[in-house]
OpenMM code with the backbone's topology and positions (N, CA, C; nanometers):
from openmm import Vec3, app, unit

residues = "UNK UNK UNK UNK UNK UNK UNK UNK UNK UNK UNK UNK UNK UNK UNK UNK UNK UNK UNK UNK UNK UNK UNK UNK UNK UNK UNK UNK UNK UNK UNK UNK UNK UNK UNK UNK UNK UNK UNK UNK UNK UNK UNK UNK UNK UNK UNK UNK UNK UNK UNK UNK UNK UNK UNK UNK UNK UNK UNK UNK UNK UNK UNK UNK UNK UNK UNK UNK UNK UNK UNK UNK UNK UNK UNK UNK UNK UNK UNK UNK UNK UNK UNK UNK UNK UNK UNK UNK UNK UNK UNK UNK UNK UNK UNK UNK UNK UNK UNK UNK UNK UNK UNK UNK UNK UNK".split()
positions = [
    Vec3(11.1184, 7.8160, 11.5889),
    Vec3(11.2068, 7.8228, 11.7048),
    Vec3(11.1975, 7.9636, 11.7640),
    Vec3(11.1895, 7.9714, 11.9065),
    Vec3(11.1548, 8.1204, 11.9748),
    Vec3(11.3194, 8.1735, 12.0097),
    Vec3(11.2966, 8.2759, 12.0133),
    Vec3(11.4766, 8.3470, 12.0598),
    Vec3(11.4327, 8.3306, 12.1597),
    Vec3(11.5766, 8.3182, 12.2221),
    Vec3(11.6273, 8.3135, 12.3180),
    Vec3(11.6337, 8.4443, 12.4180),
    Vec3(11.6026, 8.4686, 12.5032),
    Vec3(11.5700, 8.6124, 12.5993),
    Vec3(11.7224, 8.6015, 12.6966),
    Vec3(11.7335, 8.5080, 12.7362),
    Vec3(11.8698, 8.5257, 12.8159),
    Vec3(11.9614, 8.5889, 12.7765),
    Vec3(11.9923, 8.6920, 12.7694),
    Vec3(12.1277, 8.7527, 12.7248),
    Vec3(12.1405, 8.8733, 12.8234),
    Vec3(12.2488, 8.9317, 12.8093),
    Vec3(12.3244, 9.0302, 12.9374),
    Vec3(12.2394, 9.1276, 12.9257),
    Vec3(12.1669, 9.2016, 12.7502),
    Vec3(12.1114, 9.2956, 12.8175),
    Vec3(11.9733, 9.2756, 12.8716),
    Vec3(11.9376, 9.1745, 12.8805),
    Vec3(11.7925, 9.1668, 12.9122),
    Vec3(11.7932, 9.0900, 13.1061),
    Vec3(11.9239, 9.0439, 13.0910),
    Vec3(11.9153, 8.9425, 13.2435),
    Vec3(11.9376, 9.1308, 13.3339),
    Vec3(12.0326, 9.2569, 13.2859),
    Vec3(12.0588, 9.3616, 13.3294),
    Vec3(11.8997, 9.4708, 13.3233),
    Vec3(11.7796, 9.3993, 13.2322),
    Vec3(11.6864, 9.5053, 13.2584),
    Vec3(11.6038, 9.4285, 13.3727),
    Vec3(11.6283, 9.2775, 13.3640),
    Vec3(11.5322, 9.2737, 13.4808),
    Vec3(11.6412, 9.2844, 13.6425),
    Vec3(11.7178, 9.2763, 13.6222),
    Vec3(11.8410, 9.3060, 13.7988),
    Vec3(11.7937, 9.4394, 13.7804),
    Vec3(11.6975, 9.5383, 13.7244),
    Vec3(11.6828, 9.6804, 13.7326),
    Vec3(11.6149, 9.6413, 13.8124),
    Vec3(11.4450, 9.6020, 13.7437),
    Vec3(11.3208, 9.5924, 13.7585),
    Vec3(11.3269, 9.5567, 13.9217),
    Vec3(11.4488, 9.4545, 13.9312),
    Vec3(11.4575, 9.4016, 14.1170),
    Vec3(11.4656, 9.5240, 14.2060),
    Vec3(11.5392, 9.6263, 14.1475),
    Vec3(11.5865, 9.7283, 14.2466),
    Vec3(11.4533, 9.7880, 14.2805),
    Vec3(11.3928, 9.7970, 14.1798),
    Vec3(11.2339, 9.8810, 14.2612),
    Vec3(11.1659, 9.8790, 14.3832),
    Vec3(11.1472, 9.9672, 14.4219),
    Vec3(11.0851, 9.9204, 14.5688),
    Vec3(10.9515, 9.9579, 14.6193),
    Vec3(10.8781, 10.0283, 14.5322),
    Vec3(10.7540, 10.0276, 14.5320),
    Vec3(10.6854, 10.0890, 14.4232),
    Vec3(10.5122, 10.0700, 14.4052),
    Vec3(10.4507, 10.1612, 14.3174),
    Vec3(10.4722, 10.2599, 14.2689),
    Vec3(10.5439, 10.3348, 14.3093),
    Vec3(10.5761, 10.4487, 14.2356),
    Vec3(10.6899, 10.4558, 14.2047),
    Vec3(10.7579, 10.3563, 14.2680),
    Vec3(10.9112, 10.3373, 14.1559),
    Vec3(10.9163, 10.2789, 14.0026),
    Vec3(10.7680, 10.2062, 14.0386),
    Vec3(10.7235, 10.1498, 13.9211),
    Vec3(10.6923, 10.2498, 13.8399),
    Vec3(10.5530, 10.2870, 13.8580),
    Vec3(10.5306, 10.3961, 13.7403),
    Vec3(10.6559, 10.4448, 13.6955),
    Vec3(10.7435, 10.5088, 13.7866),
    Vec3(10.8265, 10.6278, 13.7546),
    Vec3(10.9664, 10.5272, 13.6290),
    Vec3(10.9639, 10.4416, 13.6560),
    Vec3(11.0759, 10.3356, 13.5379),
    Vec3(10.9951, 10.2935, 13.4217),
    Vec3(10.8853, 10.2653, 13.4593),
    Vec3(10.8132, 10.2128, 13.3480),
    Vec3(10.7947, 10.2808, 13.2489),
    Vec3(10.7227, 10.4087, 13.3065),
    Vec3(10.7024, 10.5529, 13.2052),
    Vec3(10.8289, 10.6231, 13.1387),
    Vec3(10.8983, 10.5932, 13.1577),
    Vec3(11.0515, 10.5677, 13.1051),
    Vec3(11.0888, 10.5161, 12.9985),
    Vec3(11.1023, 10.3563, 13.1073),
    Vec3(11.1589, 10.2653, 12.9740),
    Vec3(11.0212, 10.2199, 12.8252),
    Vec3(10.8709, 10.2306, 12.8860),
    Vec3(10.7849, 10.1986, 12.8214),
    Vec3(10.6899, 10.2845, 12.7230),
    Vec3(10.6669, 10.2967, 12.6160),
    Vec3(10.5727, 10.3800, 12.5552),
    Vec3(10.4350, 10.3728, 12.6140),
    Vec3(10.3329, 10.4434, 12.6841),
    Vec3(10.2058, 10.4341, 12.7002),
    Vec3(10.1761, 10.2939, 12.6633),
    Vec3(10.2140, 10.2997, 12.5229),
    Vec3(10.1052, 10.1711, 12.4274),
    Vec3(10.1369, 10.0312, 12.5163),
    Vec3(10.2908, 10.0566, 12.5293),
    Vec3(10.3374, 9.9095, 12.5123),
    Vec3(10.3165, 9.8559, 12.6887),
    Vec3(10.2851, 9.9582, 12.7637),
    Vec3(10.2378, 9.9331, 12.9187),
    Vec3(10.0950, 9.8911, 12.9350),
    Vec3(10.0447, 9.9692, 12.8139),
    Vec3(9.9017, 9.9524, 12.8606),
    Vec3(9.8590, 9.8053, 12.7678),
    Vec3(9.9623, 9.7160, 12.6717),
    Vec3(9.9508, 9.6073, 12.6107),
    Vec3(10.0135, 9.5125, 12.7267),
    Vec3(10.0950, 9.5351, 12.7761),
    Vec3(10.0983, 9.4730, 12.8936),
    Vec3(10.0415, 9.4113, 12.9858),
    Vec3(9.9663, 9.5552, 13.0479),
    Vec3(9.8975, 9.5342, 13.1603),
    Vec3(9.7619, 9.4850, 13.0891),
    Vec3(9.7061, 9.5063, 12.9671),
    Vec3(9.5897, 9.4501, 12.9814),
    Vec3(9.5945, 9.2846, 12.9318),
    Vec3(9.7309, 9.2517, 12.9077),
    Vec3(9.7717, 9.1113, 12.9123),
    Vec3(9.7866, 8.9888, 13.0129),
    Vec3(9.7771, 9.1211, 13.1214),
    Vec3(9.8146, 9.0489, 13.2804),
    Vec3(9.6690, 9.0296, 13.2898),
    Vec3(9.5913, 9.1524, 13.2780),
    Vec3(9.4256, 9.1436, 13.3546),
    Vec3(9.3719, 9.0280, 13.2446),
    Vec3(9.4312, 8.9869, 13.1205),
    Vec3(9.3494, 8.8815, 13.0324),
    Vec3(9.3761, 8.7540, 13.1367),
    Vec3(9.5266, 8.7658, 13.1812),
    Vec3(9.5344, 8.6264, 13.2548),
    Vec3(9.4981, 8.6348, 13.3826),
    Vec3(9.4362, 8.6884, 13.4672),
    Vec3(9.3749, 8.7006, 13.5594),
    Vec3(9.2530, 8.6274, 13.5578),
    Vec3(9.2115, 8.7430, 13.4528),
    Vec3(9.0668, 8.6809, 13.4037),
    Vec3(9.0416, 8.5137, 13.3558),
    Vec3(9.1246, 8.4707, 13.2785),
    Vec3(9.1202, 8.3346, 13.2295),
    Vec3(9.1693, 8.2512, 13.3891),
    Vec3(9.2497, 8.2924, 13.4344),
    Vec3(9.3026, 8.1942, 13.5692),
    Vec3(9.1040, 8.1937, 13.6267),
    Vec3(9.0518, 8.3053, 13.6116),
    Vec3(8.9092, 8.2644, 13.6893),
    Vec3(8.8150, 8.2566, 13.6257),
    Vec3(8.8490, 8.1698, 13.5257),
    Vec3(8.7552, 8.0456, 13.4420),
    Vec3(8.6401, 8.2378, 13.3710),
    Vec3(8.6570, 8.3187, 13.3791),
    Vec3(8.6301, 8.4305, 13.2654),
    Vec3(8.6092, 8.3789, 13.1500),
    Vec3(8.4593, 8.4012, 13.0684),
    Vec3(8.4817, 8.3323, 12.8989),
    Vec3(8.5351, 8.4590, 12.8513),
    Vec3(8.6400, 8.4233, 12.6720),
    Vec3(8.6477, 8.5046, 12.5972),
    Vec3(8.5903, 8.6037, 12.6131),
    Vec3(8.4484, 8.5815, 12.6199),
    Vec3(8.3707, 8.6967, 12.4964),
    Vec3(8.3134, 8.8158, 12.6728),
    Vec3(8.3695, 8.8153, 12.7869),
    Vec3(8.3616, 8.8829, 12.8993),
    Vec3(8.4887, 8.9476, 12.9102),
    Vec3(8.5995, 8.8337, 12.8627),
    Vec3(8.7351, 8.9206, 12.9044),
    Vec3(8.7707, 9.0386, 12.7962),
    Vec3(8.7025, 9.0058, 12.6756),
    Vec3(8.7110, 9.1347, 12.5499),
    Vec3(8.6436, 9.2102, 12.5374),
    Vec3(8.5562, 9.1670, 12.6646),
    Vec3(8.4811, 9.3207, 12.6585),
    Vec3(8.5249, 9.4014, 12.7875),
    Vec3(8.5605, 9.3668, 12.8947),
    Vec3(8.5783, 9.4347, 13.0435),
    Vec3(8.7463, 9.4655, 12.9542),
    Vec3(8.8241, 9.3976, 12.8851),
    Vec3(8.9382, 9.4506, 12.8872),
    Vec3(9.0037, 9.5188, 12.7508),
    Vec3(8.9084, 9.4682, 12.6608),
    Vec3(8.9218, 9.5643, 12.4851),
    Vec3(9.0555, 9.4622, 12.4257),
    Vec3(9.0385, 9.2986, 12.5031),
    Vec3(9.1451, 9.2262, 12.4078),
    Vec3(9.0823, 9.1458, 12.2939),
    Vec3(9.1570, 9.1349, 12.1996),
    Vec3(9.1025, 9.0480, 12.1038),
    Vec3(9.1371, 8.9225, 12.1477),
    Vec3(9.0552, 8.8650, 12.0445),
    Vec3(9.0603, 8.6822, 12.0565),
    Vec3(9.2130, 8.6213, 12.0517),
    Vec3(9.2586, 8.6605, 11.9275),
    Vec3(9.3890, 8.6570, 11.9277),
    Vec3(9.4763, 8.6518, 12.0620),
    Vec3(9.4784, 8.7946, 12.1351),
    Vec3(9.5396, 8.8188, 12.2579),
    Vec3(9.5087, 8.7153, 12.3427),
    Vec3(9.3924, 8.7255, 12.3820),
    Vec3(9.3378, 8.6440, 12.5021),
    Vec3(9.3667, 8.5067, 12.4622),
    Vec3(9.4117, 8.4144, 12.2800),
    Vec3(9.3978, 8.2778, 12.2767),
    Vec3(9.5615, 8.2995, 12.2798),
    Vec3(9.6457, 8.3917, 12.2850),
    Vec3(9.7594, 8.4104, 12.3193),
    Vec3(9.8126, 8.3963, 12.4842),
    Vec3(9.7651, 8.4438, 12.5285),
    Vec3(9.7959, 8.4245, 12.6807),
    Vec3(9.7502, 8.3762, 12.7427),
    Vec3(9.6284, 8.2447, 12.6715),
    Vec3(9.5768, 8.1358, 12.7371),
    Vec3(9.6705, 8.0555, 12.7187),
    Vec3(9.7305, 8.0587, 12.6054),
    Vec3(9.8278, 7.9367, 12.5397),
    Vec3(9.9222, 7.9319, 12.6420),
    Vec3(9.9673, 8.0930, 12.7163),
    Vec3(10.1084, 8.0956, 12.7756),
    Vec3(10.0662, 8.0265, 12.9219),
    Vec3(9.9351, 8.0684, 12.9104),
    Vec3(9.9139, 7.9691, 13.0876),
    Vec3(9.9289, 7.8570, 13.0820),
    Vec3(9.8777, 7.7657, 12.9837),
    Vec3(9.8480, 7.6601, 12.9438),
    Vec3(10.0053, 7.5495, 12.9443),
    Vec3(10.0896, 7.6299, 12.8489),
    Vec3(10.1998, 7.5686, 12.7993),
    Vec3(10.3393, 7.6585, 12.8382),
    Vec3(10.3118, 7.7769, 12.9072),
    Vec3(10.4498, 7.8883, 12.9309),
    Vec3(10.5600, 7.8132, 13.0490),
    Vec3(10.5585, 7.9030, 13.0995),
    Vec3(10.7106, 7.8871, 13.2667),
    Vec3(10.6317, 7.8811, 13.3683),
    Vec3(10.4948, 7.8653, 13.3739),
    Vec3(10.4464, 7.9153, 13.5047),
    Vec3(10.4446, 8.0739, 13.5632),
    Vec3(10.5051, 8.1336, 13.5055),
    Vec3(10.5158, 8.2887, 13.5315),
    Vec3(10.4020, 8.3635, 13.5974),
    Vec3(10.3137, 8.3406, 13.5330),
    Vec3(10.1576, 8.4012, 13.5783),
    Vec3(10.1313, 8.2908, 13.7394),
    Vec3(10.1417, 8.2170, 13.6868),
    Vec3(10.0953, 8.1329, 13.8200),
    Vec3(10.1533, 8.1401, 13.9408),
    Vec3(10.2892, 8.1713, 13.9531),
    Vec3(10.3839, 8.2565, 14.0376),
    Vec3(10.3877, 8.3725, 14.1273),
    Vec3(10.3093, 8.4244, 13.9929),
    Vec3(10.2832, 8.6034, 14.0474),
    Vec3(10.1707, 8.5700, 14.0955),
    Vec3(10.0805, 8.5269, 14.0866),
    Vec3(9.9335, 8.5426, 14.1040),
    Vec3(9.8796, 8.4832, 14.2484),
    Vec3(10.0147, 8.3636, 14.2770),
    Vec3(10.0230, 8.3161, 14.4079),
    Vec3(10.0893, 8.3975, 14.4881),
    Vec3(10.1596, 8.4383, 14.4465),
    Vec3(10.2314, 8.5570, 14.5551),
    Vec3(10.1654, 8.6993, 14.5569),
    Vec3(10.0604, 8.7208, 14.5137),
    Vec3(9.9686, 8.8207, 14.5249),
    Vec3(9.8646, 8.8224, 14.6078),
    Vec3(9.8471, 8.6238, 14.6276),
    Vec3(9.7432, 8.6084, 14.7049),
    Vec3(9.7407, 8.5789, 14.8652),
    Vec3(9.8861, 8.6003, 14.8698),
    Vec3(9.9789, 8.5958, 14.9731),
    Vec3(9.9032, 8.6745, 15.0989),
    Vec3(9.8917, 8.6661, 15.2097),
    Vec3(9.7965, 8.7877, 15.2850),
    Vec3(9.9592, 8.8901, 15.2921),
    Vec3(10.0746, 8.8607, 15.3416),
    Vec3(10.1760, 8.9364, 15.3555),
    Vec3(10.1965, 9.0185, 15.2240),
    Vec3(10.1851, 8.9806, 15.1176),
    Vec3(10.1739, 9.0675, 15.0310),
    Vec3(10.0565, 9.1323, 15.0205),
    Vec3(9.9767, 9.1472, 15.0273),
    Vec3(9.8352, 9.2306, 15.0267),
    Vec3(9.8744, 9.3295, 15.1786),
    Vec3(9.9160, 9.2699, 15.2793),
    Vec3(9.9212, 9.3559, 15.3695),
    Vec3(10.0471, 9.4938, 15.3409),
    Vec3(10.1162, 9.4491, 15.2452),
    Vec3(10.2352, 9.5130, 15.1993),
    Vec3(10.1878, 9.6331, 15.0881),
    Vec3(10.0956, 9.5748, 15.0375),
    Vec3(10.0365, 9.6432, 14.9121),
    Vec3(10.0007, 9.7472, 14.9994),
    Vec3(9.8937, 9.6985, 15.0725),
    Vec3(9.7700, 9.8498, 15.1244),
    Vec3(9.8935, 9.9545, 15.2169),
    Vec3(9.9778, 9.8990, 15.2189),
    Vec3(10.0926, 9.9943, 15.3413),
    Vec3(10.1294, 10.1102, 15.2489),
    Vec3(10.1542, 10.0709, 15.1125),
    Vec3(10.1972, 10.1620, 15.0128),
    Vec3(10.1348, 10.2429, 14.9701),
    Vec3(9.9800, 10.2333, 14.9527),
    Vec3(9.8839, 10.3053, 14.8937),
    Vec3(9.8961, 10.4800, 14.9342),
] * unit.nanometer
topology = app.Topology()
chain = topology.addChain("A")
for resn in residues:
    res = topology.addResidue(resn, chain)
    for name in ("N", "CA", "C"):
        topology.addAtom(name, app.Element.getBySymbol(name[0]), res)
C-alpha cells in the first residue's frame, strides 16, 4: 500500500510551488528547498520520461541521461500506470502559448 501524499503539509508545498512565476523563481526555491542531488534526481527523471514518451530505448536513455534500468523501468511504470502527470505537463509544454511564454523569459 503507497502513502498517501495529501496532507496539509504537502497540499501547502505545492500552493508554494503555484506562487512561482518564472525560471528563476524556480531555481531560486528549488536551490532552497532541494539538495543538488535530489534536483538533479528529479530532473533527470523528467528527461527519462521525455525520452520514453518518444519511444527512446533503455539502453539510449542511460546513456544521454546516466539513469539506470531500475529508474527508467520506474518511470516507465509511472507513465504506464501513474495520474497522467507527465502527460499533462508534456502537453502543456507543447502548447505554442507556452513555448511563446518560455522564450519571453529567457
Amino acid at each position: 500500500m503507497s502513502k498517501n501524499i495529501n496532507t496539509d503539509a504537502v497540499n501547502g508545498f505545492f500552493e508554494a510551488i503555484l506562487t512561482l512565476q518564472d525560471k528563476d523563481e524556480c531555481f531560486r526555491f528549488f536551490e532552497d528547498v532541494c539538495t543538488i542531488n535530489e534536483l538533479l534526481s528529479i530532473s533527470q527523471r523528467f528527461e527519462v520520461a521525455r525520452m520514453l514518451t518518444a519511444d527512446c530505448t533503455y539502453l539510449d536513455i542511460a546513456e544521454k541521461t546516466g539513469a539506470s534500468t531500475a529508474t527508467i523501468s520506474r518511470v516507465n511504470r509511472s507513465l504506464q500506470y501513474g495520474k497522467d502527470g507527465y502527460a499533462l505537463v508534456f502537453g502543456r509544454m507543447e502548447k505554442p502559448s507556452y513555448d511563446s511564454t518560455r522564450k519571453s523569459e529567457r
